[in-house]
Structure formats: structure tokens, C-alpha cells
C-alpha positions in Angstrom: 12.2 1.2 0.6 14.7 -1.4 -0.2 15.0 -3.3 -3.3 16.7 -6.9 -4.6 16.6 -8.6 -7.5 15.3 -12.1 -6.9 18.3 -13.6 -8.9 20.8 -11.2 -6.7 19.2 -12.7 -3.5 22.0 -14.4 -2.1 20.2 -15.7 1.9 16.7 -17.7 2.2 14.1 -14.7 2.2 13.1 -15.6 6.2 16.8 -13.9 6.5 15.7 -10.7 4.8 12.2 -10.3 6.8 14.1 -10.6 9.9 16.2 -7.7 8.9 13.2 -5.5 8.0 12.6 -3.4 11.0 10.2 -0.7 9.4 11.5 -1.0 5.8 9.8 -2.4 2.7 11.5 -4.9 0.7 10.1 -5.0 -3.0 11.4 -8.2 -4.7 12.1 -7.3 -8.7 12.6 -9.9 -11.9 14.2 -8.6 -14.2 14.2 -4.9 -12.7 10.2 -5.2 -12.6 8.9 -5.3 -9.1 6.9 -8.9 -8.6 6.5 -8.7 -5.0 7.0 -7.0 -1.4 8.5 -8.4 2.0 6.1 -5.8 4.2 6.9 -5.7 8.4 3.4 -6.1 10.5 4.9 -4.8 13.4 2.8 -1.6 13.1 0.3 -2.7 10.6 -3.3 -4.3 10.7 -3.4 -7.0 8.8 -7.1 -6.5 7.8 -6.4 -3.1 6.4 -3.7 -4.8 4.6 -5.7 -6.7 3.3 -8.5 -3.9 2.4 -5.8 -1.9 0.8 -4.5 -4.5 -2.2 -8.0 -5.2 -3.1 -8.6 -4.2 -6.3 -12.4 -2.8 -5.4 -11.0 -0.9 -2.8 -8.1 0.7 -4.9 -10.7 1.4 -7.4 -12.6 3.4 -4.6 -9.8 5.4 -3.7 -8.4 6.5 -6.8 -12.2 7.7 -8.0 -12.2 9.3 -5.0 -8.7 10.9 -5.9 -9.8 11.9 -9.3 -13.0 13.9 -7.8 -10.0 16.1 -6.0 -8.3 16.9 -8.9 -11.6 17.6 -10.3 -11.9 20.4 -7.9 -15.3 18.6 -6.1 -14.5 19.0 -2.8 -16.9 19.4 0.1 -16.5 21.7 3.0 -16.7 19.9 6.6 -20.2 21.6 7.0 -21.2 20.3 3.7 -20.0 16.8 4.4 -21.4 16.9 7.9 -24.8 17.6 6.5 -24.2 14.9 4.1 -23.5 12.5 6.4 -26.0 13.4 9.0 -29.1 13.0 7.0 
């Protein structure tokens, strides 16, 4: 992951997106990240999408805080969840 300060930025940012290849370029302000030049070439733009909703990030992180938590369910477990 690659990172410029927006006042450093010395080419129109259409220059630096062309450059990307498979890299993320996070675009700072005063050192604190404001934004992110992100490549689509391998990417689907709907889970792009999914992923910076705040709903959905809310989701996952409960769901990482149950793991810490030690509640975890075995793939039998989880299969008879699912397959009632």
C-alpha cells in the first residue's frame, strides 16, 4: 500500500490510478488518511460497495468479536444450523 500526501501530490490523480497495477493508494491530509485510489481490475464493484457500508462493517466486526469470545460453531453445528 502506497501513500501521498495530497499537498505532496505533484501529477493530476488520473496519473496516479494509471500507475496502480494491484496497489492501494491511500491519499493523507495532514498525515491522516482522507481517501483511497483502489484498482478494480480484480475487484467487484458491488462487494466494494457492501464492504464500506457501515451496516455491513458493523456485521463483521460483531461477528469478529463472537471469535474472540471463543463462540465458535463446529461445521456440523453450523450445518445443522443452517439446514433447519
Amino acid at each position: 500500500m502506497k501513500t501521498i500526501e495530497l499537498s505532496d501530490a505533484s501529477k493530476p490523480l488520473s496519473d496516479y490510478a494509471e500507475a496502480l497495477d494491484d496497489d492501494i493508494l491511500v491519499l493523507t491530509c495532514k498525515k491522516k488518511p482522507v481517501a483511497a485510489l483502489v484498482p478494480l481490475k480484480h475487484v467487484d464493484r458491488e462487494a466494494l460497495a457492501l464492504s464500506t457500508r457501515p451496516e455491513f462493517r458493523a456485521i463483521i466486526e460483531a461477528a469478529r468479536e463472537e471469535i474472540r469470545a471463543g463462540k465458535r460453531l463446529s461445521l456440523e453445528e453450523m450445518k445443522g444450523e443452517v439446514l433447519k
